[in-house]
N, C-alpha and C positions, 0 to 999 in steps of 0.2 A: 380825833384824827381819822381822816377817809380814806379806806384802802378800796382801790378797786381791785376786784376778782382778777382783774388782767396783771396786776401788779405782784401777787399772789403765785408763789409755785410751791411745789410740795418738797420739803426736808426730807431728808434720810429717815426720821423715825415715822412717816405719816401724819404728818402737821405740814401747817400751810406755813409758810413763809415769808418777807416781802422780794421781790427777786432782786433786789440790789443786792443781801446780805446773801441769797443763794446765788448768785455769781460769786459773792467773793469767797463764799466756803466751794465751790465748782473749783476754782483757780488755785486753793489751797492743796483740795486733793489732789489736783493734775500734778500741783509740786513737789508734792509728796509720793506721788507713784512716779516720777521722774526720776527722784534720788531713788528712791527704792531698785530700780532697774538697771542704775548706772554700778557699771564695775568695776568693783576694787581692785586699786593697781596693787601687785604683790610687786615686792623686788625682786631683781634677778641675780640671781648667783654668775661671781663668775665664771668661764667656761675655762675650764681644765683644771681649778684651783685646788689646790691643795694644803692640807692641816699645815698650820707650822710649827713646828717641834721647839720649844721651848728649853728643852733640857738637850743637850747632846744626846746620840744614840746609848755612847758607852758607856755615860755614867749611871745606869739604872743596871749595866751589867756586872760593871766595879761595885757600887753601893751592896749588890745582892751577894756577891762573891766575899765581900767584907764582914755582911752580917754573918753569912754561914760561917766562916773563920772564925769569927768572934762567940758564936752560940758552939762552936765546939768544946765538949769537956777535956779536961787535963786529961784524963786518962787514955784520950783516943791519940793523941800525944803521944804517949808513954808507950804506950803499945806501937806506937811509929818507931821509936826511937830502938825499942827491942828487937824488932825484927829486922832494920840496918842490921842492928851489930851483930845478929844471929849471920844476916844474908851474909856481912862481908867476911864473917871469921870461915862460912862455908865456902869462902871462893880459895881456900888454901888445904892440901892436904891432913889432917887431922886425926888424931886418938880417939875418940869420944863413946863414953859407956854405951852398951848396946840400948839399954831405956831409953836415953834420951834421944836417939834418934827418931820416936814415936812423937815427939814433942812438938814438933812444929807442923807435920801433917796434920796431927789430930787437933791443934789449935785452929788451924788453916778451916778443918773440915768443920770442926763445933763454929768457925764466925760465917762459914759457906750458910751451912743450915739455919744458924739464927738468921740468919738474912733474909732467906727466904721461909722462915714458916711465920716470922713478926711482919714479911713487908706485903706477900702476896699468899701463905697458906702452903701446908705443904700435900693437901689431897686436892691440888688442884692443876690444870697444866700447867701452873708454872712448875710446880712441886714436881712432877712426873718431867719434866724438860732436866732438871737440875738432876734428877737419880740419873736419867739416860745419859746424860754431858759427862757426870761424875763415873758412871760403868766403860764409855767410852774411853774417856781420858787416861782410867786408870791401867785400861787392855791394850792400851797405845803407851804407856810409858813402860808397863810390865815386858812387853813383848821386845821392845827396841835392844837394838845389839849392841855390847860397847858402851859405854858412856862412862858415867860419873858416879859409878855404883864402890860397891865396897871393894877395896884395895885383898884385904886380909882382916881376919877376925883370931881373937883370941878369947876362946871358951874358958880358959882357966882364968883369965884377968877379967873375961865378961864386956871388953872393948871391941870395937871395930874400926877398923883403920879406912877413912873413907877418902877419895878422891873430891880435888877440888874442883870447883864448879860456879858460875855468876846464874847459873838455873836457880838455885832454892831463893836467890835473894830477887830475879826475874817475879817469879811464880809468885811469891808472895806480895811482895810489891803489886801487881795484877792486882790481887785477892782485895788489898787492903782496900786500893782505891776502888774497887768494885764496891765493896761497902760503904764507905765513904757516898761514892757519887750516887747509890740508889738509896742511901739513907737522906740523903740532901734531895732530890727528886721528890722522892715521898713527902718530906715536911713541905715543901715550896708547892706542890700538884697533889693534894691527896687523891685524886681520882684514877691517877695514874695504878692502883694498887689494881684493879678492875681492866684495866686494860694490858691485852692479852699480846699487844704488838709490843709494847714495851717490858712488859712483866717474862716472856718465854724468852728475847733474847738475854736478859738480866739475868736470868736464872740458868742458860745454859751457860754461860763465861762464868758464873760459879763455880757452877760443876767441872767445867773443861779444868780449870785451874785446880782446883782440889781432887778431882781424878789424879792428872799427873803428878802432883805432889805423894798422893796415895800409890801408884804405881811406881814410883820411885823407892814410898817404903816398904812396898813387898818386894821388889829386887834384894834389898835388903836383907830383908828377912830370909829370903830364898839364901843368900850367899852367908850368912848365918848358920844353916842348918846345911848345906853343901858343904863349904870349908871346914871339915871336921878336922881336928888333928890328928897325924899317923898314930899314935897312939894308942887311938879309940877305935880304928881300924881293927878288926879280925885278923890276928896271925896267917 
């Protein structure tokens, strides 16, 4: 077979070729850098569109409020249930041994503190927000005029006759649910323990709340050691 030189063009690698087959690999490349250039259509989104919620808003907020109800133990219950019948027997005037009027402050103040030295630490600002709410609160109940302090005390029988009140069952109520909803916050947000916007008001409505409680019971104790009997009086 006769190739003429004219027939002959050079391949890609530096070889001769015959030019019918270098045209038809020429036309190959051109079609292959054609597609190579051409642009890929993307789709388009629509304009303003938005997610569509498959589950209703509220029921991720029912579902979540159901779980914490349900992971509650019996005994936070229980301790519900005591401090009603403490609150509502306190909304009536009363006999009740001088001890036990210690009993529901210092309850108050041991769940204040557990709260905050298990949620947020107590050499920290939140710890320092909760003494400061707690010194306040209780210089603002100590100081107040009037109220619902002790009636009459009796040293020989060791009772105090106190005045009715919906305050002790108020205050506690607060307390409870204060622990309650930063205990639920914490389990649901662990990060929350660290964060100082949530952690300092948390810890002062402790304090505030267990100040007055405490302030209440040194009025107490003030009218304790005031209302002496004639008796005990100097001639």
């Amino acid at each position: 077979m006769d190739i003429r030189k004219t027939d002959m063009a050079p391949a890609p690698g530096g070889r001769a070729m015959p030019a019918s087959l270098y045209r038809r690999h020429g036309r190959f490349r051109s079609a292959a850098r054609r597609f190579r250039r051409k642009p890929v259509a993307r789709p388009r989104a629509a304009p303003h569109s938005e997610p569509t919620c498959l589950i209703p808003p509220d029921t991720n907020g029912v579902h979540m409020l159901q779980q914490i109800l349900s992971h509650t133990p019996a005994y936070v219950w229980a301790i519900l249930a005591f401090l009603v019948y403490r609150g509502v027997a306190a909304s009536q005037d009363r006999v009740v041994r001088y001890r036990s009027v210690f009993i529901i402050p210092g309850g108050m103040l041991v769940l204040g503190l557990n709260s905050v030295a298990t949620g947020f630490g107590l050499w920290t600002p939140a710890g320092a927000a909760w003494l400061a709410a707690t010194l306040a609160g209780a210089a603002l109940a100590r100081t107040r005029a009037g109220g619902d302090g002790a009636k009459a005390v009796d040293h020989a029988a060791g009772t105090v006759t106190q005045r009715g009140s919906w305050m002790p069952l108020a205050l506690m109520m607060a307390v409870f649910c204060c622990k309650y909803a930063v205990g639920a916050a914490l389990a649901v947000q662990p990060a929350l323990r660290g964060d100082m916007r949530f952690a300092v008001p948390a810890c002062m409505a402790f304090g505030l709340f267990n100040g007055i409680l405490l302030g209440r019971l040194l009025r107490t104790a003030a009218a304790w050691q005031a209302l002496r009997p004639a008796a005990a009086s100097p001639a």
